[in-house]
C-alpha positions, 0 to 999 in steps of 0.5 A: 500500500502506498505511504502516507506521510501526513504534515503541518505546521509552517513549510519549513516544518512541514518539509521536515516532517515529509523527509522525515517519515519518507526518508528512505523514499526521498533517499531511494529518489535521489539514487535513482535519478543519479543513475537517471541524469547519468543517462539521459543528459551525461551528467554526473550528480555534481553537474547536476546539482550545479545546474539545479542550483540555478533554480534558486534564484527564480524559486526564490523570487517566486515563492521563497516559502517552496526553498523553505520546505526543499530545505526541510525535506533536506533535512528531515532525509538527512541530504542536502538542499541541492539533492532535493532541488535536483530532483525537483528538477527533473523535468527541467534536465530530462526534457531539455536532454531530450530537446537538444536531440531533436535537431540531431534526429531531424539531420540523421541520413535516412536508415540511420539510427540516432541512439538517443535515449528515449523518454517513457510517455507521461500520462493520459488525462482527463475531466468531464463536467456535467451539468446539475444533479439536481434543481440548485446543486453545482455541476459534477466535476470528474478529474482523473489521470494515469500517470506514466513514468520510469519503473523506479519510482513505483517504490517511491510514490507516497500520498502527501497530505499536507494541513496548512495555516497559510493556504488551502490543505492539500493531498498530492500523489507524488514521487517522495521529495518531489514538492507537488503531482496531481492532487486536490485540495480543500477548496475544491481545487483538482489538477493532473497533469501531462508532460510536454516538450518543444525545442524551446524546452533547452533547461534555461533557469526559470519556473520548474514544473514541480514548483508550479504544481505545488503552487496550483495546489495553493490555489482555492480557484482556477482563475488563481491557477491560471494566475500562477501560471502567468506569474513568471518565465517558466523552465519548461513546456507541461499540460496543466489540467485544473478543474474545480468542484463548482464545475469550472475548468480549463487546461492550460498547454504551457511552453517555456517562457512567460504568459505569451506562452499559454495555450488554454484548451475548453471542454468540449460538450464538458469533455477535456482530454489531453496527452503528452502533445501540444492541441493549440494550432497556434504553438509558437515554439516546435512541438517535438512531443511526438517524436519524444513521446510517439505512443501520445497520439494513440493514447488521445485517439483512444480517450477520445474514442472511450470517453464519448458517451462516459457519465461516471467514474467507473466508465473512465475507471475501464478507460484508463485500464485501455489496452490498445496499442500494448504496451504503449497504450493508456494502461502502459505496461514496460516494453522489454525491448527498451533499454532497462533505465528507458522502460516505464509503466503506469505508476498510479492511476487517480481518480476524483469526483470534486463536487463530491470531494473523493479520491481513489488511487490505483497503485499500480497499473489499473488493469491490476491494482485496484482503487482504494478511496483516500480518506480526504474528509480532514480537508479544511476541517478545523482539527486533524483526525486521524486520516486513514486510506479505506480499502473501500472500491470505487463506487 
């Protein structure tokens, strides 16, 4: 069953006590992606730590309190602030590694393979809003994803639930040490989230994603979200898909730089569905997603296909658990051709009904691991219970 580390207190504190509870996880995280970094850009931990530490400084201007809670992670982990601004920073050094082999794969003479490593496809999302369940009540709001990613960090995913003084309590499911993932929080507020890349996507210093995660998180509407999103020059290229309890809702395909570089995306007869590729026709940088990612284009094709008709969690609950394409469909499964650091697999499937304030996580690809309902009641309430993850089904 996956970890649950439960904080409060300020963001330093409450950073403590997440390095604390997960300190093996954290650890295991930071090894990991040594070997990861290693691979997919050449660096070594020391180069990459100093090209983390040039998030320092954008992080610091944007939200200081962030360093606060990296730092206490640090701590509680027994590791250094650099070691969890690296993998904060994962996206950044991963896609830009990526990126600057796409001009290379574009020259290659035709039959010549460009022996690049190659990126695990991320995520398969979507939302649907309907209309009022009844005369004076608010639409429903359904939110869900997988989330795909390198087999390593199945023994790192922990459920963060997090009581704050100075924002809206939050749960996250997320990658231990890593600030923020999908998730939703007490004001009602639920995001998830695709990964994207463009040549732009080069590791300048700016906003990373994980930041703008754990920030979206803090905020109480999707107006706020999109705020934040607008709140500075952003690293690297990510799909945000936000959407809240009163029905409201907007995905946002964001390239690096700043608000000029926003691409919303609308629902479509109360449908939005996004992978790991760009929507807008009106992209400034070169979208290289497909050719980093190519199983995206199947995986939206089949949530397109499958979500038509879809009214209620348990459809997109045999949605996510699609097979066609296998093993690069919507419940991805390693392929064992792949190079052993390249191959990935669904980590956690998730699933939220936001009017109704549940959440249920897959540990596991959803074909195999069933959904367990998070106890999510303690969001906003007043004193903290004892939280507790229900064996109780999707229902």
């Amino acid at each position: 069953m996956t970890p649950r580390i439960r904080v409060e207190g300020a963001h330093y504190e409450r950073g403590r006590q997440y390095g604390a509870q997960a300190r093996a996880q954290v650890r295991l995280s930071v090894q990991a992606y040594q070997r990861v970094f290693a691979h997919y850009a050449g660096w070594d931990w020391p180069a990459v730590r100093r090209a983390a530490a040039a998030f320092d400084a954008p992080i610091a201007a944007f939200r200081p309190a962030y360093l606060d809670e990296m730092r206490g992670i640090a701590e509680g982990a027994g590791l250094e602030l650099a070691d969890v601004l690296a993998i904060n920073v994962r996206t950044e050094v991963m896609y830009a590694a990526k990126a600057r082999q796409a001009p290379l794969a574009a020259r290659a003479a035709v039959g010549q393979a460009l022996l690049a490593p190659k990126v695990p496809a991320e995520c398969s999302a979507f939302a649907l809003i309907s209309g009022p369940r009844a005369p004076g009540q608010p639409a429903s709001t359904l939110l869900g994803q997988n989330w795909d990613w390198l087999l390593h960090s199945a023994q790192t995913l922990v459920v963060l639930e997090a009581r704050q003084d100075d924002g809206p309590d939050f749960v996250t499911v997320v990658e231990a040490g890593l600030l923020a993932k999908a998730g939703l929080n007490a004001a009602g507020l639920g995001l998830v989230t695709n990964a994207l890349v463009t040549d732009a996507d080069t590791g300048t210093p700016g906003l990373p994603y994980h930041v703008l995660l754990r920030a979206i998180l803090d905020c109480a509407t999707v107006t706020e979200a999109l705020e934040v999103l607008q709140a500075g020059a952003r690293s690297s290229s990510a799909n945000y898909l936000i959407a809240h309890a009163s029905g409201a809702a907007l995905d946002v395909e964001a390239a690096p730089g700043d608000f000029t570089r926003l691409y919303p995306q609308f629902p479509d007869q109360g449908l939005l569905l996004h992978t790991n590729h760009f929507l807008s026709p009106r992209l400034h940088p070169v979208d290289v997603s497909l050719w980093a990612m190519p199983s995206s284009a199947v995986r939206l094709q089949r949530l397109r296909a499958g979500a038509a008709g879809a009214a209620t969690l348990d459809d997109f609950r045999a949605l996510l658990a699609d097979h066609a394409d296998c093993p690069h469909s919507i419940c991805s499964h390693p392929d064992p051709d792949d190079h052993p650091l390249e191959q990935g697999a669904t980590i956690a499937s998730l699933l939220m009904d936001l009017t109704a304030g549940r959440l249920w996580l897959a540990s596991g690809n959803p074909c195999q691991a069933p959904y367990r309902e998070l106890d999510v009641s303690w969001l906003g309430a007043p004193a903290p219970p004892a939280l507790q993850l229900l064996d109780s089904p999707l229902s």
